[in-house]
N, C-alpha and C positions, 0 to 999 in steps of 0.2 A: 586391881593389882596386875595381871593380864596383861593390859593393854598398857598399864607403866611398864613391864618389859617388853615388851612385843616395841613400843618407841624408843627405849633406851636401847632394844636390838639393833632396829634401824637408824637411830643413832651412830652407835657405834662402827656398824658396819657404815654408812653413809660419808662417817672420817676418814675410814680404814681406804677406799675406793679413792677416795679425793689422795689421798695423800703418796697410795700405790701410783697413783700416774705421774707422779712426781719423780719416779725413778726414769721417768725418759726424759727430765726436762735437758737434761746434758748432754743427750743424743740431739733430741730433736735441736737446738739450740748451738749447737757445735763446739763449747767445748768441754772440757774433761773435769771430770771431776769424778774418778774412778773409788768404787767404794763408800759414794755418798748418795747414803739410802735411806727410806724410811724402815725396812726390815725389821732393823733391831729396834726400834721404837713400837713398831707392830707389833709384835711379837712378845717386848714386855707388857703393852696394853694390854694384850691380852688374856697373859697372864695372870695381869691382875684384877679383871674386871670379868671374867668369865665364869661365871657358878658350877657353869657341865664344861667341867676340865677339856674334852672331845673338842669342844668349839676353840678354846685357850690355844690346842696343839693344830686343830685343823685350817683356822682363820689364817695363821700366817702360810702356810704352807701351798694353800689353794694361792693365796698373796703372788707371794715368788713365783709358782708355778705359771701361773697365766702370763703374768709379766715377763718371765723367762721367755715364756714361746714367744713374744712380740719382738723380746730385744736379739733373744739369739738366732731367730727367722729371720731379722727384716737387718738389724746391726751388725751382727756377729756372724751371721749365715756362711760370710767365709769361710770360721773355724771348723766349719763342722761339712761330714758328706751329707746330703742330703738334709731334710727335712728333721731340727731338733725339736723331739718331745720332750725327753727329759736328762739335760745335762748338769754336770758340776751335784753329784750326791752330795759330796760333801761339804757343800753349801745347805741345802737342807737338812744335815746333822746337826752340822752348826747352828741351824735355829730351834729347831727339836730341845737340844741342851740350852738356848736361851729360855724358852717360855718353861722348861724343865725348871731351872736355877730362874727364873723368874716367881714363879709359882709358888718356890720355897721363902724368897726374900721380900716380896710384895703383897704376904698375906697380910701385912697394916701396911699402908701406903703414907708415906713420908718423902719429906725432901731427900734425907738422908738415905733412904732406903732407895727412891728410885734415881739418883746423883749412882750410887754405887749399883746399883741394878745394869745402868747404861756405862758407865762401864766396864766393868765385869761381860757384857755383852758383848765387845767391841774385844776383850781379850778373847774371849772364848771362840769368837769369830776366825783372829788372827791364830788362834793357836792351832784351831782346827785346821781353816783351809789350808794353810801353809803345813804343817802337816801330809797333810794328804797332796800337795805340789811335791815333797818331796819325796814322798812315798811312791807318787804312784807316776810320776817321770822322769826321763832322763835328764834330766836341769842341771839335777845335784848330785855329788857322791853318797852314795848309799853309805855314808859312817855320820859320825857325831861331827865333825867338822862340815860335812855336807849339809845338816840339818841345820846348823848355824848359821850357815852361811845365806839359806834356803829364807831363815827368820830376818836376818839382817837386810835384804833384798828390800823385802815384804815392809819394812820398817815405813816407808814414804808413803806406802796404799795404807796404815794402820792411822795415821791421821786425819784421813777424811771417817774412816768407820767411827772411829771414836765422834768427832765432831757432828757427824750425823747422827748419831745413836743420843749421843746430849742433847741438840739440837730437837729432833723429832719424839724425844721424852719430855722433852719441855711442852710441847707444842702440844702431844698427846691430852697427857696428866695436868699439865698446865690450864689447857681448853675446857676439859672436863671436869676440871673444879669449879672454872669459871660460869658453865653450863647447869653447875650441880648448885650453885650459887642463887643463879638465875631460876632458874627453874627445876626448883630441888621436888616437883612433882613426876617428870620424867626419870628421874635416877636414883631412886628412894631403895630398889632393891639392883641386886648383879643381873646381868641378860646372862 
């Protein structure tokens, strides 16, 4: 039984890798596709496939963070002085409360349930960062009309998240059905 999780671990993790590098293909590639990520598909994976909660909140976080240092050192390096270790918090709030709100709605796993998992992710994304753009810059007026306005901007970036978020739930939950199908010796119990 061990060694069915210790393979369903590396498993898991082995998708998680493949599908994080995916977040450069629109860099390396040239062009845009801003906001279309595998994150929030990470993120509910793992919220629902995770038995030691710790892994559920830690898998995606370590995710973003690595990935972050490649895209905002090597892509973004302009935006920032020097050398970024760790930018954009609240972008990792935002995932914190997905695998959080993941956690609660993916303890039985359903179309239904990961369809609305993703997104609910993709709102909770937008609600945050945008948020916190207009909180914490001069972009926008510091009243209710400035936060509106701050949301409404934000509206063109909220359709790739959502699309990614569907997209890479599919591809997740979808795979790992098909996997559990196959070889329903490997994924008998959670990693």
């Amino acid at each position: 039984m061990n060694q069915q999780v210790n393979v369903r671990w590396g498993l898991v993790a082995a998708v998680v890798i493949i599908l994080a590098l995916s977040r450069f293909l629109p860099h390396t590639l040239s062009f845009s596709l801003f906001n279309f990520s595998p994150l929030g598909g990470i993120a509910l994976f793992s919220a629902a496939y995770f038995n030691r909660k710790y892994m559920a909140y830690l898998l995606p976080m370590v995710v973003l963070w690595l990935t972050n240092l490649l895209l905002d050192n090597l892509f973004f390096a302009q935006y920032y002085n020097g050398f970024a270790w760790f930018a954009n918090p609240e972008v990792y709030f935002a995932f914190l409360l997905i695998v959080l709100m993941g956690s609660g709605l993916l303890n039985k796993i359903t179309v239904p349930r990961v369809g609305i998992a993703a997104v609910s992710a993709s709102i909770i994304f937008f609600v945050v960062t945008n948020f916190y753009a207009w909180f914490n810059t001069d972009l926008y007026p510091k009243s209710q009309e400035g936060l509106i306005a701050c949301y409404v901007a934000a509206i063109p970036f909220y359709w790739n998240t959502l699309a990614s978020d569907i997209f890479y739930s599919v591809v997740l939950f979808g795979g790992f059905e098909l996997v559990k199908r196959q070889y329903p010796m490997w994924v008998l119990s959670k990693a």
